[in-house]
C-alpha positions in Angstrom: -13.6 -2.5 11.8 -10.3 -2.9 12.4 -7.7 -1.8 9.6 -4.3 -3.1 8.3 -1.0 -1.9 7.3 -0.9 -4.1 4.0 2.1 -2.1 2.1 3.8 1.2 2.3 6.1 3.3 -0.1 7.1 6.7 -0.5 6.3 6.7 -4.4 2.1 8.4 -4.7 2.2 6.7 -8.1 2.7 3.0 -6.7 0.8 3.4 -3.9 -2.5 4.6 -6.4 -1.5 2.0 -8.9 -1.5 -0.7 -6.0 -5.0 0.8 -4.5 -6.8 0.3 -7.6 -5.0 -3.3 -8.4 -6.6 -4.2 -5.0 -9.9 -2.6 -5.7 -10.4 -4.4 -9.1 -9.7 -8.0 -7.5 -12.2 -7.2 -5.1 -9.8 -5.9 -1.8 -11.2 -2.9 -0.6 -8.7 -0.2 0.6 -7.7 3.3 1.0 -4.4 5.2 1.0 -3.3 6.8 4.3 -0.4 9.3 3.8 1.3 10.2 6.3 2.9 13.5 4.8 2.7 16.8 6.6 0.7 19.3 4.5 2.3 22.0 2.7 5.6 19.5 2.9 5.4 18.1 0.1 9.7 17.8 0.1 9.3 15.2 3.5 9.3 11.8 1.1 11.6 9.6 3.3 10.9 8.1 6.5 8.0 8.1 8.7 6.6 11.6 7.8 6.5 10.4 4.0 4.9 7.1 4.1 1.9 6.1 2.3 -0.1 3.5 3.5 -2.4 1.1 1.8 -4.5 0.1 4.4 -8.1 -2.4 5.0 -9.8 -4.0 6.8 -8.3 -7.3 9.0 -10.5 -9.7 6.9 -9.3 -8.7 3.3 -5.7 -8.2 4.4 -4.2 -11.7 3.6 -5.5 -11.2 0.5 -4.0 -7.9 -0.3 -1.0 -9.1 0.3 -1.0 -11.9 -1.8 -2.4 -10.1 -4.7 1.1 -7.8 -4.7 3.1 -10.8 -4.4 1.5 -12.5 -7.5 1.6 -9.2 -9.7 5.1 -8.8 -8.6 6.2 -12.2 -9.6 4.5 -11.9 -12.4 6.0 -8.6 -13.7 2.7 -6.9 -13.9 3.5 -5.0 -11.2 6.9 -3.0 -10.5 7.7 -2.7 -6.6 10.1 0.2 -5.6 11.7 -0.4 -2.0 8.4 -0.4 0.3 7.0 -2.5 3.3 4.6 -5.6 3.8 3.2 -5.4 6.9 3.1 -9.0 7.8 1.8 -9.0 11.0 -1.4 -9.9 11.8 
């Protein structure tokens, strides 16, 4: 099945705190990074994204689950990405 970009960051923290938010409200995804191994100094730009990712169905969803734990103030954002298209 087809998978989506739902967020990225650069921060491996967030992105495993945001996976396993998703997971417990019933959003199955996975973590993509896109760091080079052995390179672990590369956290900025493409070559240090990580990617929360799943599939098309379950993406709306995802996204609006980090909105509302956001607005909220369960959730603390640094500067990342919502991948809004669909």
């Amino acid at each position: 099945m087809y998978e989506r970009i739902i967020y990225a960051t650069y921060d491996e923290i967030q992105a495993q705190l945001l996976r396993l938010h998703l997971e417990h409200h019933g959003v199955p995804c996975r973590l993509r990074s896109m760091r080079v191994g052995g390179f672990q100094g590369i956290t900025f730009g493409p070559l240090g994204e990580i990617r929360l990712m799943t599939s098309a169905p379950y993406a709306e969803k995802g996204r609006r689950l980090i909105d509302q734990a956001v607005l909220r103030g369960s959730l603390s954002l640094l500067p990342g990405k919502v991948d809004k298209q669909e």
